[in-house]
Every structure is written in structure tokens, then in C-alpha cells.
C-alpha positions as a Markdown table, in Angstrom:
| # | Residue | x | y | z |
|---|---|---|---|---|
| 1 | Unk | 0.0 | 0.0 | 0.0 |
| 2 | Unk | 1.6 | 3.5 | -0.7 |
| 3 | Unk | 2.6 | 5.4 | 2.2 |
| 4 | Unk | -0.8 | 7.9 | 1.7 |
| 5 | Unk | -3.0 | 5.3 | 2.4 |
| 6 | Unk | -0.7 | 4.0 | 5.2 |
| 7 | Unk | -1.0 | 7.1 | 6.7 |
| 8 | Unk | -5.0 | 7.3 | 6.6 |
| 9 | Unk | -5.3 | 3.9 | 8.0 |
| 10 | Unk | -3.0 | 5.2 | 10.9 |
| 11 | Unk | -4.6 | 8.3 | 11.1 |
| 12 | Unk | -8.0 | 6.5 | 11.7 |
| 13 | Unk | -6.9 | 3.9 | 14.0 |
| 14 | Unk | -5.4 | 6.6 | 16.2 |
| 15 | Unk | -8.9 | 8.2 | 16.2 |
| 16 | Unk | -10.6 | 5.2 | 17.7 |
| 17 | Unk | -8.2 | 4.2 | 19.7 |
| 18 | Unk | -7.2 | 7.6 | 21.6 |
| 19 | Unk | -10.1 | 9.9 | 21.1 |
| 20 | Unk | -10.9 | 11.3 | 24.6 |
| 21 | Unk | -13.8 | 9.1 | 25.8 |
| 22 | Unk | -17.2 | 11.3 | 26.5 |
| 23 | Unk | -19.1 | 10.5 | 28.8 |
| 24 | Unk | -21.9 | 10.0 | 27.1 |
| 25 | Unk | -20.7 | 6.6 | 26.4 |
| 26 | Unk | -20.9 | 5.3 | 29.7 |
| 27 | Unk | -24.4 | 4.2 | 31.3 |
| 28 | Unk | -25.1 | 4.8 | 35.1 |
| 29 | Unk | -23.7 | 1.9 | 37.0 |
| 30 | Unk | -20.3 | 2.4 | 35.2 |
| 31 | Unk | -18.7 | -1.3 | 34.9 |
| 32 | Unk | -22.3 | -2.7 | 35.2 |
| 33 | Unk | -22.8 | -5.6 | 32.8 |
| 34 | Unk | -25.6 | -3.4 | 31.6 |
| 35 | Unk | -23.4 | -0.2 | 31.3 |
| 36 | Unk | -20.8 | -2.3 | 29.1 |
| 37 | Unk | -24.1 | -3.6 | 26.5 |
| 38 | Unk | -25.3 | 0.0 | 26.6 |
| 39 | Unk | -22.1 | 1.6 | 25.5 |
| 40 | Unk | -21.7 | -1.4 | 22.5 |
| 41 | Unk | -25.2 | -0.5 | 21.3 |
| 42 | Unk | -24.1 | 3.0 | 21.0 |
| 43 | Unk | -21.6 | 1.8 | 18.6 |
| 44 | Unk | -18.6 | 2.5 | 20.5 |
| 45 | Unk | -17.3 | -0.4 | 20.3 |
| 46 | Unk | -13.2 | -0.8 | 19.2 |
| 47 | Unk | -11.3 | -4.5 | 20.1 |
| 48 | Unk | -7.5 | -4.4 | 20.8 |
| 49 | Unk | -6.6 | -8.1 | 21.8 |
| 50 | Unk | -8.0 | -11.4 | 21.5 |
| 51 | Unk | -6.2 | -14.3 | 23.3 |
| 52 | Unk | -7.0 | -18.0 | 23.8 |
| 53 | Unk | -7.2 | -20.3 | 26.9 |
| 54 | Unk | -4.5 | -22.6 | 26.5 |
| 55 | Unk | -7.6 | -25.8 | 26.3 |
| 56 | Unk | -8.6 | -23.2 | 23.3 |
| 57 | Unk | -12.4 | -23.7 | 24.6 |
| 58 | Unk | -12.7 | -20.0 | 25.6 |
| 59 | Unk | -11.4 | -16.6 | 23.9 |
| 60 | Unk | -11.2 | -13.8 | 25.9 |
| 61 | Unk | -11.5 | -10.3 | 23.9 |
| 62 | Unk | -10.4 | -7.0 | 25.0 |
| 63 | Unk | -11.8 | -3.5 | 24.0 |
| 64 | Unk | -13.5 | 0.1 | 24.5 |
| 65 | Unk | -16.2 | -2.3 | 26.2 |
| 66 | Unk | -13.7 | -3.6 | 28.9 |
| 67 | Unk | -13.6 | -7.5 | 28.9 |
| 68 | Unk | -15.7 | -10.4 | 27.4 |
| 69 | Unk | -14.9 | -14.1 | 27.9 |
| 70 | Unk | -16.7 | -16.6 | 25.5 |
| 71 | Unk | -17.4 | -19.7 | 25.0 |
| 72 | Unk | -15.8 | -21.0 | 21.9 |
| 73 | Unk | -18.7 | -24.0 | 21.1 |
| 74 | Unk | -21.3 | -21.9 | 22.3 |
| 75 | Unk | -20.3 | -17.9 | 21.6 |
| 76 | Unk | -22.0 | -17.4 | 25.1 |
| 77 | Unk | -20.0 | -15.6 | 28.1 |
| 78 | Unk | -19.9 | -18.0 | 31.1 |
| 79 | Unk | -18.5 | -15.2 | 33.7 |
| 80 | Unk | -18.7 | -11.5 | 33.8 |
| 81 | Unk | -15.6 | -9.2 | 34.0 |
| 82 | Unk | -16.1 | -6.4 | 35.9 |
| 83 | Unk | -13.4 | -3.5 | 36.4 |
| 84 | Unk | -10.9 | -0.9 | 34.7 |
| 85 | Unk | -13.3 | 1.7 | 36.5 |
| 86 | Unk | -15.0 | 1.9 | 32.8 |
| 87 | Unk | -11.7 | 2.5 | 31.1 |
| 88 | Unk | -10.5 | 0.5 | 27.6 |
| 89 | Unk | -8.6 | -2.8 | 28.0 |
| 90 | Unk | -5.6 | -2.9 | 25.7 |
| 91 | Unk | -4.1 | -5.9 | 26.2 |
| 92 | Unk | -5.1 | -9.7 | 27.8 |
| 93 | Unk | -3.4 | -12.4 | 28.6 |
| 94 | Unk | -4.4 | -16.3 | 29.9 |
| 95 | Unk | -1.7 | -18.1 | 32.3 |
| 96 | Unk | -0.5 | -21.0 | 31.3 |
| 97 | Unk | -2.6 | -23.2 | 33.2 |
| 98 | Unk | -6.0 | -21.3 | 32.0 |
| 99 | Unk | -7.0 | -20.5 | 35.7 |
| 100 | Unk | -6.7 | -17.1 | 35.5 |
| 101 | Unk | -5.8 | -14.2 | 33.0 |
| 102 | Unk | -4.3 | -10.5 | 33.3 |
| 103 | Unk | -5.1 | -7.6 | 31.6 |
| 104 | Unk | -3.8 | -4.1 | 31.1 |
| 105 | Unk | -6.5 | -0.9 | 30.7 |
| 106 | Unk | -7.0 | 2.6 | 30.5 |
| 107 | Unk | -7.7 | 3.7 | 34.3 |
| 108 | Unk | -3.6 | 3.1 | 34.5 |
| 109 | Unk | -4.1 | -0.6 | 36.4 |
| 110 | Unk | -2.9 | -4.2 | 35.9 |
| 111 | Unk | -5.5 | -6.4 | 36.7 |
| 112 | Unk | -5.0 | -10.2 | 37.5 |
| 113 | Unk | -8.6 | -12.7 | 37.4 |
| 114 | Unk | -10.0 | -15.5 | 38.4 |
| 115 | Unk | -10.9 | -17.2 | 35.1 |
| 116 | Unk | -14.0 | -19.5 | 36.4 |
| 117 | Unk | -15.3 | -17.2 | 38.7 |
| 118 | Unk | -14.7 | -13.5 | 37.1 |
| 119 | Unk | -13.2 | -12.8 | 40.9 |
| 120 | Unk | -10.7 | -9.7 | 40.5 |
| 121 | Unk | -7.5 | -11.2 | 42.3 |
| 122 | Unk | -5.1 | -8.8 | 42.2 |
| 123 | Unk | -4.8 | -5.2 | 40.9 |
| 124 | Unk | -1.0 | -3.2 | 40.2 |
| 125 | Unk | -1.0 | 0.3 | 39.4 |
| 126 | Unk | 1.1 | 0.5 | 36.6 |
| 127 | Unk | 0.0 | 1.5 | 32.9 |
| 128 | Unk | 0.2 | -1.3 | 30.4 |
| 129 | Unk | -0.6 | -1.2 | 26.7 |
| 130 | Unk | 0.7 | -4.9 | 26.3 |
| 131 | Unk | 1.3 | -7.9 | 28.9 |
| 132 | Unk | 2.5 | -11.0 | 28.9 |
| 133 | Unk | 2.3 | -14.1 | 31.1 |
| 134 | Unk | 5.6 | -16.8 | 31.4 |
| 135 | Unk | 5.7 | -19.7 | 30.0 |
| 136 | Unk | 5.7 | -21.1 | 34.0 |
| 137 | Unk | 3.3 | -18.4 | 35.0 |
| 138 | Unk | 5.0 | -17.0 | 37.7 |
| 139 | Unk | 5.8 | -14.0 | 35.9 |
| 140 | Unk | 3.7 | -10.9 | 34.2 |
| 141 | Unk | 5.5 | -8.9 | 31.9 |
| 142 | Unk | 4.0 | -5.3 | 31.1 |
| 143 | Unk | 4.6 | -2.6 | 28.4 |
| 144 | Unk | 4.0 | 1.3 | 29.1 |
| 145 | Unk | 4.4 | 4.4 | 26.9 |
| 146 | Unk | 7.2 | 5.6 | 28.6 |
| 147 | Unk | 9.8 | 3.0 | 27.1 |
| 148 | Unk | 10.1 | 0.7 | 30.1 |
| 149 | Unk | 9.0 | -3.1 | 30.6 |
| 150 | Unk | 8.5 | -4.2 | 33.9 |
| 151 | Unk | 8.4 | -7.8 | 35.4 |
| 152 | Unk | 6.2 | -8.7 | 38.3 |
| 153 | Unk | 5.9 | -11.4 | 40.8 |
| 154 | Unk | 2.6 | -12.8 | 39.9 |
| 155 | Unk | 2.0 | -14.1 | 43.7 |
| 156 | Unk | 3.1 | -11.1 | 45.1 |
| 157 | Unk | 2.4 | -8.5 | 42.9 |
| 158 | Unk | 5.7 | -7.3 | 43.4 |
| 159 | Unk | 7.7 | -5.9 | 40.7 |
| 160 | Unk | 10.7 | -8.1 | 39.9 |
| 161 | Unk | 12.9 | -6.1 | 37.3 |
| 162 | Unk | 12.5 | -3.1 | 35.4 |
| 163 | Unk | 13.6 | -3.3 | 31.8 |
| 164 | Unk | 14.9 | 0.1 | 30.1 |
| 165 | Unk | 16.1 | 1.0 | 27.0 |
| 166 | Unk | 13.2 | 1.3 | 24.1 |
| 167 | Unk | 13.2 | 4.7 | 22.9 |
| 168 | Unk | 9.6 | 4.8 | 21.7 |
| 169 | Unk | 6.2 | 3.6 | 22.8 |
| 170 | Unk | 6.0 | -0.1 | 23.3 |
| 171 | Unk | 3.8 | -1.6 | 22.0 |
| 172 | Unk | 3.9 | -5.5 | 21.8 |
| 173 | Unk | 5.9 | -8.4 | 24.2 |
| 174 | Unk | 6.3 | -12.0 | 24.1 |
| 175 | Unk | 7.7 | -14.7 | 26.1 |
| 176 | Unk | 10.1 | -17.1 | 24.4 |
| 177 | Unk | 8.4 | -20.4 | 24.5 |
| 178 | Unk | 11.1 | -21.6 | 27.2 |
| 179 | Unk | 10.3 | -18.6 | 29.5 |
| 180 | Unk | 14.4 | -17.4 | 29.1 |
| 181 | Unk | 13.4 | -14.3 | 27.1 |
| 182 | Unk | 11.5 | -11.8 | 26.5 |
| 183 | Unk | 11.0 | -10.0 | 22.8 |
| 184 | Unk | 9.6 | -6.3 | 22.9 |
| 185 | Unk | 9.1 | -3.3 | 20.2 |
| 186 | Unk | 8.1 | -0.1 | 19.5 |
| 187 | Unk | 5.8 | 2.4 | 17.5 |
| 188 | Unk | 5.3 | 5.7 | 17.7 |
| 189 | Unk | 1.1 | 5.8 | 18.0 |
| 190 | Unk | 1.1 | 9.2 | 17.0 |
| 191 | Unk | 2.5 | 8.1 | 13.5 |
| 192 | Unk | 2.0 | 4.3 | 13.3 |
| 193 | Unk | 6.5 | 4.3 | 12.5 |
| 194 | Unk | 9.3 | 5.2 | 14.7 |
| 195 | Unk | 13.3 | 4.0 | 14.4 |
| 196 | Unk | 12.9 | 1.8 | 17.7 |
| 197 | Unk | 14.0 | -2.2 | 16.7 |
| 198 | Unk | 12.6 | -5.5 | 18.5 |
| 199 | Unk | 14.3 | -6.0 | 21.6 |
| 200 | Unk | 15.5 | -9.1 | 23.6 |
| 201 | Unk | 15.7 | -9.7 | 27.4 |
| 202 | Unk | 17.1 | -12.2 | 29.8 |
| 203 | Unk | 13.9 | -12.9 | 32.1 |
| 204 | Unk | 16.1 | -13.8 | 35.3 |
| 205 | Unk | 18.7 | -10.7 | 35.1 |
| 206 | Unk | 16.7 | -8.1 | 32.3 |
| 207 | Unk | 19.9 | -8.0 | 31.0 |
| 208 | Unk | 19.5 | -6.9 | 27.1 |
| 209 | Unk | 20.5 | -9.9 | 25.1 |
| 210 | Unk | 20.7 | -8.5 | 21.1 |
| 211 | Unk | 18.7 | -5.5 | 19.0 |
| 212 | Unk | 17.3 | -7.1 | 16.0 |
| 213 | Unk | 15.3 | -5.9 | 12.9 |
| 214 | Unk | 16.9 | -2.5 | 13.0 |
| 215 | Unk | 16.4 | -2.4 | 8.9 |
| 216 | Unk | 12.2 | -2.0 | 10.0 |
| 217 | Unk | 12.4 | -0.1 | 11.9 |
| 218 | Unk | 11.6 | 3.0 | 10.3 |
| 219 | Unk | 8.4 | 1.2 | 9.5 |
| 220 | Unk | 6.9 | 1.5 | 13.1 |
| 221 | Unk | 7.0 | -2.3 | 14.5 |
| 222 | Unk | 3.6 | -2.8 | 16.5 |
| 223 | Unk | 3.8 | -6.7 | 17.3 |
| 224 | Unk | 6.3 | -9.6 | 17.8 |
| 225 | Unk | 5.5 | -13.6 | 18.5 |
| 226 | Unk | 8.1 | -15.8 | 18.9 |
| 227 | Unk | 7.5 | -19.5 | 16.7 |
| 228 | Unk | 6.8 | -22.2 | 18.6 |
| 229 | Unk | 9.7 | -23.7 | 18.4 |
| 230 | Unk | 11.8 | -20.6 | 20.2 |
| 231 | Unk | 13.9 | -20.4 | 16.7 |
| 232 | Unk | 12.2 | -17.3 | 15.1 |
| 233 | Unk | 10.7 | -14.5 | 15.8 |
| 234 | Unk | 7.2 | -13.0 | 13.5 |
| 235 | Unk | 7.4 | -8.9 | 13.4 |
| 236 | Unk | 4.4 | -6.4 | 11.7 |
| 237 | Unk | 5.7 | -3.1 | 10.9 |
| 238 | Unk | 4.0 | -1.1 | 8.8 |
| 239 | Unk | 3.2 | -2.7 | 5.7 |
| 240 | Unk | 5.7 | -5.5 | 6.0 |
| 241 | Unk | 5.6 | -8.7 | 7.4 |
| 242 | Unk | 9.1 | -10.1 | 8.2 |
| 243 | Unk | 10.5 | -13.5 | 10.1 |
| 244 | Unk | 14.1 | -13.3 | 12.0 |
| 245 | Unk | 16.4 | -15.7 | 13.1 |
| 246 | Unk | 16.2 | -15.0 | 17.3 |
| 247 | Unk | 19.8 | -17.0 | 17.7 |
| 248 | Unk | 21.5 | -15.0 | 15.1 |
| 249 | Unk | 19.7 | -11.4 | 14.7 |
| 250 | Unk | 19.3 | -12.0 | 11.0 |
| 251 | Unk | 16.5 | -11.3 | 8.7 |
| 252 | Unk | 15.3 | -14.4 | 7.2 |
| 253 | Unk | 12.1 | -13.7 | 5.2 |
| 254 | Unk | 10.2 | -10.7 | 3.9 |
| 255 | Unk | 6.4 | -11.2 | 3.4 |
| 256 | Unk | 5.3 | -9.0 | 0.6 |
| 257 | Unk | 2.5 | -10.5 | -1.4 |
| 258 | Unk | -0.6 | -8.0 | -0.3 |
| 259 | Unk | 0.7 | -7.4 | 3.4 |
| 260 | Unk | -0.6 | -3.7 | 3.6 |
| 261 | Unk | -0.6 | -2.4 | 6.3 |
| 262 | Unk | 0.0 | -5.3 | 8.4 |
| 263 | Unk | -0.7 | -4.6 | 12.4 |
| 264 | Unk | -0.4 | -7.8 | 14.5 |
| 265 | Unk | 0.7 | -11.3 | 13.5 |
| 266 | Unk | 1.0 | -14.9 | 15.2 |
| 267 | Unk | 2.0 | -18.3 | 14.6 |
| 268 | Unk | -0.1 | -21.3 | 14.2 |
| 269 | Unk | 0.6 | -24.0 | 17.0 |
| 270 | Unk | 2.9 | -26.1 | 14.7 |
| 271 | Unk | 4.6 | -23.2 | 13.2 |
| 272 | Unk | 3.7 | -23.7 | 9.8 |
| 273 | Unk | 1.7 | -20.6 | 9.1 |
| 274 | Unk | 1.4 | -17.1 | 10.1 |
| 275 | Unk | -1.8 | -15.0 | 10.4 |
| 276 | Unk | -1.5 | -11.3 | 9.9 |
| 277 | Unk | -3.8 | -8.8 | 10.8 |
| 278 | Unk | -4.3 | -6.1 | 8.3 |
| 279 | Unk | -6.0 | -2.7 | 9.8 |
| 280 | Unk | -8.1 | -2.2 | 7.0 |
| 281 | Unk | -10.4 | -5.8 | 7.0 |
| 282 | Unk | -8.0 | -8.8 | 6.1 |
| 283 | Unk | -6.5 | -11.6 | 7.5 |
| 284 | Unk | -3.5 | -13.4 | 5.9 |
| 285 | Unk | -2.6 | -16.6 | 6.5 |
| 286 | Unk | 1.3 | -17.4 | 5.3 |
| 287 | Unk | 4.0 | -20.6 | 4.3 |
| 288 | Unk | 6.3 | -20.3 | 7.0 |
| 289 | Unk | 8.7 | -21.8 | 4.7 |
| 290 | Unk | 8.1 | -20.0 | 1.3 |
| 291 | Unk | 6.8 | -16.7 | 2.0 |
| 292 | Unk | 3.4 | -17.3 | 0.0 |
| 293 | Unk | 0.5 | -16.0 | 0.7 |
| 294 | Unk | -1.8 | -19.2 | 1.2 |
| 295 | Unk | -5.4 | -17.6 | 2.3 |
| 296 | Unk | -6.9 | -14.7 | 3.0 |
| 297 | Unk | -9.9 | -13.8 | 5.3 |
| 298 | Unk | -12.4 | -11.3 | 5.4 |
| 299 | Unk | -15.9 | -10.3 | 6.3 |
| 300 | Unk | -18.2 | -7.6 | 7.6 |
| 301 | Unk | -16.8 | -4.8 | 9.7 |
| 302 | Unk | -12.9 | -4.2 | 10.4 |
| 303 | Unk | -12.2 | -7.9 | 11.1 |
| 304 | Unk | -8.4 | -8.2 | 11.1 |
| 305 | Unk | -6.9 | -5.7 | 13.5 |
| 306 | Unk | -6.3 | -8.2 | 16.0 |
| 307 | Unk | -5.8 | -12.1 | 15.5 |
| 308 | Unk | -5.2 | -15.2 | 17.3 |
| 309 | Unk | -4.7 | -19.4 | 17.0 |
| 310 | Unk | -6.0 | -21.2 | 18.8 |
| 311 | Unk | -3.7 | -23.5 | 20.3 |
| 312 | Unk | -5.3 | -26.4 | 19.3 |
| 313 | Unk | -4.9 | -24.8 | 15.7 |
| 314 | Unk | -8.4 | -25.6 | 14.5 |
| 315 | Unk | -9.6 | -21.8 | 14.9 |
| 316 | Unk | -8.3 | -17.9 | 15.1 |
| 317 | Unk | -10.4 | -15.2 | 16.5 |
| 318 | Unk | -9.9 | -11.8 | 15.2 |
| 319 | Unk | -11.2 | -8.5 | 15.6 |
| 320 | Unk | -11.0 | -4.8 | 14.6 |
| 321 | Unk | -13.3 | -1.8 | 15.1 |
| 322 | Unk | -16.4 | -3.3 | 14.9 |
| 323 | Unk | -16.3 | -7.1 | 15.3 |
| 324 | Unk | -14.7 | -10.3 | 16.7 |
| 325 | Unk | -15.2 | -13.4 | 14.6 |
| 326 | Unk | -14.1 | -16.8 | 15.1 |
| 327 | Unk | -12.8 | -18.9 | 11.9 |
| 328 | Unk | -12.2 | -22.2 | 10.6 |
| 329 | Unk | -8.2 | -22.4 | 10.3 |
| 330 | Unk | -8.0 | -24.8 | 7.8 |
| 331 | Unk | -11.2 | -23.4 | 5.3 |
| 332 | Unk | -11.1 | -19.8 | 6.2 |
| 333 | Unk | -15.0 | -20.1 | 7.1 |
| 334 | Unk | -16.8 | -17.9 | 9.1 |
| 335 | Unk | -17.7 | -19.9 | 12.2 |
| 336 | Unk | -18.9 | -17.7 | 14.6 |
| 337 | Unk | -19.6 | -14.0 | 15.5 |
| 338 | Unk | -18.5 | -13.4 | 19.3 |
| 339 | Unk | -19.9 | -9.4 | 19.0 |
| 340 | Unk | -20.8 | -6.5 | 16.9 |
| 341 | Unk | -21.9 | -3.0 | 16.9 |
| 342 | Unk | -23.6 | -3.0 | 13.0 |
């Protein structure tokens, strides 16, 4: 896509994402169950993250709304959410063992759950745009927008290790699948680019480990996942989706076939494919090995801002400014719709 169109699709996404919120959107009771239906009827709703429990039978999405868990056979919500005083939820992720979740919002908190009950077990006042649980899930990992990750004792909700160093918003982190590192980049959300590179860490010291894909930088990266296998390392930046080698530092593969304006990407569960998230309304689903461009998905509404496997690789949730779907991984069909505001 040519950098004009870029641009609009930034400019928009900037709109819905950090337009001052009135208060007009909110109905009396605030984080009421009501109060979040009310304010999705009055088509204000925007989704940033969707994430999988690790038994992929429920996908928990995050949005202007607050938070919704569903039930993947069903599409119904088992347990109410209830907090972020009203605020946005950027970012949520499930522990390992699927019995509880944290997520990262606009009123400036952390907030740790109780998966099967919706019980609120733990708040940190910190502001997150991304977090991130361990691989052993004794450890959160959070992203501000002041250029620092931080590491937190999930038991205590102490904070473990500060991580400095980004010069630019962060914007996405992810565990190694071994729990040793973590991999972390930046974008300027003012822009949708920025000359900060993806980042890694040593979790037990937060010692910086290597700067890689400093060549895309200038491209704004907004989201990293590490393969399964721990061996490479998926980045979105801008319009380009590109694979690097995590051992080495080196750029392996450039993804070019119709990835415009790619925002957030992640690896199926046996590393085979990529899904990309396009801004506009597009999934891509990639070889891992040749670069091609296998599939793409699309429906009603923004559908591909934010995607998601499901780690028993048989669907991926999505969702952009209107919408979160569920899909059929291996067709592409349009299995469910989780929720909607057209």
C-alpha cells in the first residue's frame, strides 16, 4: 500500500483508539454488565486483543467495552468481568494453566482474574498497553508508553525487574516459549513508525540480550511472536511482514504478497503458518517456509486488527473496530460471530 494510504489507516486507528472518551458513552452503574451492553449498542465499540485459553475452549477479547470471555462451542460468556473503573482494556493475557488471566487498561491498572469465577484477584498500578504471562506463569510482563517493561511477581504482585532501553512507545511483548526471554518493540502511535528495533531480554537478570530488525524499523513495528519452536521470531511493521532468526539477529524472510498495512501477527501452534492482521479488513494466513501467501480472510466490519490461534490450531479469532469473529483455520469459514456494533 503506498505510504498515503498508510498514513490514513494510521490516522483512523489513532482516532478510535485515543479519542478522549465522553461521557456519554458510559451508562449509570459504570462497569455494570448493563453499562458495558449499553455503551456497545451505542456503537462505540473498538477491540484491541483477543487471546485463547491454553484448552482453546474459551477466547477472551479485550476492548473500549472492557472485557468479554466466550465460550468457543457456544459464543456465550460463562463469567462477567467487571473493572478498569470503565476505562478500555488494551491488552489480555491467559496463564499457562488457564486458571486465570491479566489484563492491562486505561484507568492506568494491571489487573489479575479469576478465570471460572470472574473474581478480581489482584490489581498493580502500573500502565500497560501490552502484557504478557511466562511460560511457568510465575511472571507478568508489562509494556508502558514511557519506554520501560517491567516484570512482576505474579504471587506477590511485586515488581521483579525493570527493563529500560526502548526509545519509543512499546507496543507489543512476548515470552520465548522456554520462558528465558523476552521480545519487545516499538511504535510511535502518533504516526503508526518510529526508528525503535525489537528487543530481547534475559527474564532472570533483564539484561538486554541483542537489538534485531533495526532495517524496520523505520516502519513502526507494533507486534512480535516468537515460533513455537523458540527459533524465530514474526514482526508487523508497517506494511511488511518479516521472520528473523532469534539465535543469530538475521532477517530471514520478507512477506510481501498483499501485506498492507500489516498490524499484528501470530504463529499457528505447529509453526507452519502465520496469520496477519491487516488494519483495514484482512486476515493473511502465510508458508512459513516460502513466503506465500496461502489464504486470505475477510468479512463484515474491520475484522483483522487483531488475530489469534487457537492453540489447538483448529480456529483464530480476530477483531478490529467493529467485530470479533471466530474462523475455521484450515477453510477460512466464518464460524462464529463473538460481537458487533452493526
Amino acid at each position: 500500500m503506498k505510504n498515503t494510504s498508510y498514513s490514513i489507516l494510521i490516522a483512523l486507528f489513532i482516532a478510535a483508539t485515543f479519542t478522549p472518551i465522553s461521557l456519554a458513552q458510559y451508562s449509570p452503574g459504570g462497569d455494570s454488565p448493563d453499562g458495558e451492553k449499553a455503551r456497545v449498542r451505542k456503537g462505540k465499540l473498538h477491540i484491541y486483543d483477543v487471546k485463547y485459553s491454553p484448552d482453546s475452549t474459551r477466547v477472551a477479547v479485550a476492548g473500549s467495552f472492557g472485557i468479554r470471555l466466550y465460550d468457543v462451542q457456544t459464543g456465550e460468556e460463562p463469567v462477567q468481568f467487571i473493572g478498569h473503573r470503565g476505562k478500555k482494556v488494551w491488552s489480555v493475557a491467559f496463564s499457562p494453566d488457564g486458571k486465570r488471566f491479566v489484563s492491562g487498561g486505561q484507568d492506568n491498572t494491571i489487573r489479575l482474574w479469576d478465570v471460572n469465577t470472574g473474581k478480581l484477584l489482584r490489581t498493580i498500578t502500573e500502565r500497560a498497553w501490552s502484557v504478557a504471562f511466562s511460560p511457568d506463569g510465575t511472571t507478568i510482563a508489562s509494556g508502558d508508553w514511557i519506554q520501560t517493561i517491567s516484570l512482576w511477581d505474579v504471587n506477590t504482585g511485586k515488581r521483579l525487574l525493570t527493563l529500560p532501553g526502548h526509545t519509543i512507545k512499546l507496543w507489543s511483548l512476548a515470552f520465548s516459549p522456554d520462558g528465558r526471554m523476552l521480545a519487545s518493540c516499538g511504535c510511535d502511535y502518533n504516526t503508526g513508525s518510529g526508528y525503535d528495533s525489537i528487543r530481547l531480554w534475559d527474564v532472570k537478570t533483564g539484561k538486554h540480550i541483542r537489538t534485531i530488525g533495526e532495517e524496520a524499523a523505520g516502519n513502526g513495528i507494533t507486534d512480535v511472536a516468537f515460533s513455537p519452536d523458540g527459533k524465530t521470531i514474526a514482526s508487523a511493521s508497517s506494511s511488511i511482514l518479516r521472520l528473523w532468526d532469534v539465535k543469530t539477529g538475521k532477517h530471514i524472510r520478507t512477506f510481501t504478497e498483499d501485506a498492507a498495512s500489516v498490524w499484528r501477527v501470530a504463529f499457528s501452534p505447529d509453526g507452519k503458518t502465520i496469520a496477519s492482521a491487516n488494519i483495514g479488513a484482512i486476515i493473511g494466513l502465510w508458508d512459513v517456509e516460502t513466503g506465500k501467501l496461502l489464504r486470505t480472510i475477510s468479512g463484515q466490519g474491520c475484522v483483522g486488527k487483531v488475530v489469534a490461534f487457537s492453540p489447538d490450531g483448529k480456529t483464530i479469532a480476530s477483531g478490529g473496530w467493529q467485530v470479533a469473529y471466530l474462523w475455521d483455520a484450515n477453510t477460512g469459514q466464518r464460524l462464529r460471530t463473538l460481537i458487533k456494533d452493526y
